[in-house]
C-alpha positions as a Markdown table, in Angstrom:
| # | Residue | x | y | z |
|---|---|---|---|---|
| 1 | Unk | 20.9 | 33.9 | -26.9 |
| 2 | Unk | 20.3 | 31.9 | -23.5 |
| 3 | Unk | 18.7 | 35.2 | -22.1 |
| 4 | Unk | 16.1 | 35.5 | -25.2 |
| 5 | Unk | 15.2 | 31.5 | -24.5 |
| 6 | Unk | 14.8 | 32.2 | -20.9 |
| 7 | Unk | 12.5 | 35.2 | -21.9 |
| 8 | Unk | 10.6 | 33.3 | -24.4 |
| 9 | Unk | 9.9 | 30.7 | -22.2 |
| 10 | Unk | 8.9 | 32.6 | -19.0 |
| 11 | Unk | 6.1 | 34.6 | -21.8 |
| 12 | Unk | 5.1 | 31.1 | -22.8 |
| 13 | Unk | 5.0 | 29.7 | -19.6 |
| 14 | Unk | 2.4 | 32.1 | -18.8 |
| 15 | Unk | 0.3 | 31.9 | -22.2 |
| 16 | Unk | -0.2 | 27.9 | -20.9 |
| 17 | Unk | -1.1 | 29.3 | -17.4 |
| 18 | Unk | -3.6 | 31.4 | -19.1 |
| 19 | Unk | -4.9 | 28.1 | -21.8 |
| 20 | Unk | -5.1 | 25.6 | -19.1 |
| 21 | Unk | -7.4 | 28.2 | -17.5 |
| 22 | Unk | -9.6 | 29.3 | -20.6 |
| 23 | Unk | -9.9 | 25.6 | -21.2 |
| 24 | Unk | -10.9 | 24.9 | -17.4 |
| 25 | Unk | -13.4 | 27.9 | -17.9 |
| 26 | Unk | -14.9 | 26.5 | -21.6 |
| 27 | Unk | -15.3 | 23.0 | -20.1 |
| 28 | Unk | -17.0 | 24.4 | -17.2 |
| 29 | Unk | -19.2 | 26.3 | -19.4 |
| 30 | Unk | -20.2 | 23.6 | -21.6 |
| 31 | Unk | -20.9 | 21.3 | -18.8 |
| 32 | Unk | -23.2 | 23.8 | -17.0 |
| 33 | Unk | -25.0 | 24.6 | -20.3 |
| 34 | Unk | -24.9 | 20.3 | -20.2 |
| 35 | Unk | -26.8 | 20.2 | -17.3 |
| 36 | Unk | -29.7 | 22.7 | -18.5 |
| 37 | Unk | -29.7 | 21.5 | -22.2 |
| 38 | Unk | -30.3 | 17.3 | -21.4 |
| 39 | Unk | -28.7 | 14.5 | -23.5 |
| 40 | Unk | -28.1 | 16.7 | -26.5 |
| 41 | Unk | -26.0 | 19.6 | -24.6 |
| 42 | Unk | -24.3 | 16.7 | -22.6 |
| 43 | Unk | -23.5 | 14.8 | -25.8 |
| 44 | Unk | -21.8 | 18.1 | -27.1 |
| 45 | Unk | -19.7 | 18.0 | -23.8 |
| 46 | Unk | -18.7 | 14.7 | -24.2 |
| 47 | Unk | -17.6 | 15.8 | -27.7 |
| 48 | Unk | -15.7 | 18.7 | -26.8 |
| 49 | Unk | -14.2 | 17.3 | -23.8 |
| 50 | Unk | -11.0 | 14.7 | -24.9 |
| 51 | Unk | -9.9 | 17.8 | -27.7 |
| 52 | Unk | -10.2 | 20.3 | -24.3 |
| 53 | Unk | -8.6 | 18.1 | -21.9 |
| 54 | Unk | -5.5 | 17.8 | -24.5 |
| 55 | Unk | -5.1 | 21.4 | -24.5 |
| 56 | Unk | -5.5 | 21.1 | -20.8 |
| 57 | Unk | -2.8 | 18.8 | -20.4 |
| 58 | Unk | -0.3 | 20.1 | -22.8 |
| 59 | Unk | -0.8 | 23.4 | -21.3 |
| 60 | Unk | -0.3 | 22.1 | -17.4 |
| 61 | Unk | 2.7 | 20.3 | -18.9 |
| 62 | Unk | 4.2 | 23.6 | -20.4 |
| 63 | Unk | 3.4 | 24.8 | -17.2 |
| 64 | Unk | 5.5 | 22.2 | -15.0 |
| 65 | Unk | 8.4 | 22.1 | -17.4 |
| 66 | Unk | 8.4 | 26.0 | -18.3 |
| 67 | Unk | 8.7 | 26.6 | -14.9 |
| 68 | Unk | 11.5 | 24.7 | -13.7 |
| 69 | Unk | 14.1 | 27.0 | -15.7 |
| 70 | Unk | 11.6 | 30.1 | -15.0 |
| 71 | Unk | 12.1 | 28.8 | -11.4 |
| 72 | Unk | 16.2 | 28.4 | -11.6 |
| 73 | Unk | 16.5 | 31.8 | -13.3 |
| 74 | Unk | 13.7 | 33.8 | -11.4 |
| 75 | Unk | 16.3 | 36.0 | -9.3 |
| 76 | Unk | 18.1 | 37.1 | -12.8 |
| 77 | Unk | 14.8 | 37.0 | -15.0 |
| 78 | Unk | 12.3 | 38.0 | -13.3 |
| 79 | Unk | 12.7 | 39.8 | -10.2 |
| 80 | Unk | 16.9 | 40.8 | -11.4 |
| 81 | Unk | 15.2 | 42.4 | -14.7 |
| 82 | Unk | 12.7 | 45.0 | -12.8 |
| 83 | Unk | 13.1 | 47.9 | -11.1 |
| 84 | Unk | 13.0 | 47.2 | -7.4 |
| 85 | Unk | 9.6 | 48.7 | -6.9 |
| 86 | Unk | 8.0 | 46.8 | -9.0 |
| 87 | Unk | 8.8 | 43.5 | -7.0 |
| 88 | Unk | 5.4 | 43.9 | -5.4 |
| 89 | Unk | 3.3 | 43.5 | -9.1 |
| 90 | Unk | 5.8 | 40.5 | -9.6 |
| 91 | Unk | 4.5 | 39.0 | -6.1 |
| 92 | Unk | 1.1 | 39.5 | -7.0 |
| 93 | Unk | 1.2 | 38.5 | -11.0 |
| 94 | Unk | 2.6 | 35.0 | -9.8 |
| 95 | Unk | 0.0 | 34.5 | -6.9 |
| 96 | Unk | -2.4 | 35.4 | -9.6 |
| 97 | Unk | -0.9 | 32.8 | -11.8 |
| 98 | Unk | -0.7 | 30.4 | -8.9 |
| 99 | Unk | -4.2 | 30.7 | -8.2 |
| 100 | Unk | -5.5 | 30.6 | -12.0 |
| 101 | Unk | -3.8 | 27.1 | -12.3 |
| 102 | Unk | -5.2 | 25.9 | -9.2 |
| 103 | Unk | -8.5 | 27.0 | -10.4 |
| 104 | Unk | -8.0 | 25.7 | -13.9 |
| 105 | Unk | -7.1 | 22.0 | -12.4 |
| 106 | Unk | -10.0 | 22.4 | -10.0 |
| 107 | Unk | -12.7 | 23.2 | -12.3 |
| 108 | Unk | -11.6 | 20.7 | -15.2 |
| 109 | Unk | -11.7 | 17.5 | -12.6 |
| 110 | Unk | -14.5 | 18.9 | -11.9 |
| 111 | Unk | -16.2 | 18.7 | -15.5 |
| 112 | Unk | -14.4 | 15.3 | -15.6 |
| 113 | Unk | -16.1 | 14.2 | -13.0 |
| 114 | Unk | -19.6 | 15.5 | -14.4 |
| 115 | Unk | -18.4 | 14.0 | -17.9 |
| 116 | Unk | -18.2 | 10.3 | -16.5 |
| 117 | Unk | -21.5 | 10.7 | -14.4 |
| 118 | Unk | -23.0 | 11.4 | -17.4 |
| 119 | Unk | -21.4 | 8.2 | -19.6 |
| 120 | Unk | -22.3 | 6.2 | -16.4 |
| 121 | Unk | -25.7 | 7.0 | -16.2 |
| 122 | Unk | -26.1 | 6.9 | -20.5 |
């Protein structure tokens, strides 16, 4: 049972990698489409933002906590589970994953950033 947890959790740990980034890349959107549309596309932005930025923070959560036990287990669970040559596509899927949430984080302080500009200047 403790090995179909671990499993579950390192699948959901990286669904959250991949939400906090859809929600990085949907905020990003919105407030580009913000900056060409004027007070109407910003005040959709400003809308969509607090519902986007909770999926944005449960999912970074899920990310931090999901990968403390993806962390203590990685030797059985991840790279113990595989055949040996596939360590490389492990190496590669988690520098993907690293980078996606540093690009996810990145762009949404980023809208957030645009997001109070924009109440500022209102």
């Amino acid at each position: 049972m403790a090995d179909i947890l671990i499993i579950m959790n390192n699948y959901l740990h990286d669904v959250a990698t991949a939400v906090l980034l859809s929600t990085a890349v949907i905020l990003w959107v919105l407030a580009r489409q913000a900056e060409r549309g004027g007070p109407e596309a910003f005040a959709q932005l400003a809308r969509a933002y607090p519902m986007l930025t909770r999926f944005a923070v449960i999912a970074l959560a899920w990310v931090i906590v999901g990968g403390i036990p993806r962390l203590v287990f990685f030797n059985t669970h991840d790279l113990g589970a595989v055949r040996g040559d596939l360590v490389p596509a492990i190496a590669v899927k988690h520098v993907v994953e690293f980078a996606a949430v540093g690009a996810g984080v990145a762009l949404w302080m980023r809208v957030k950033r645009r997001v109070e500009r924009g109440r500022d200047s209102a």
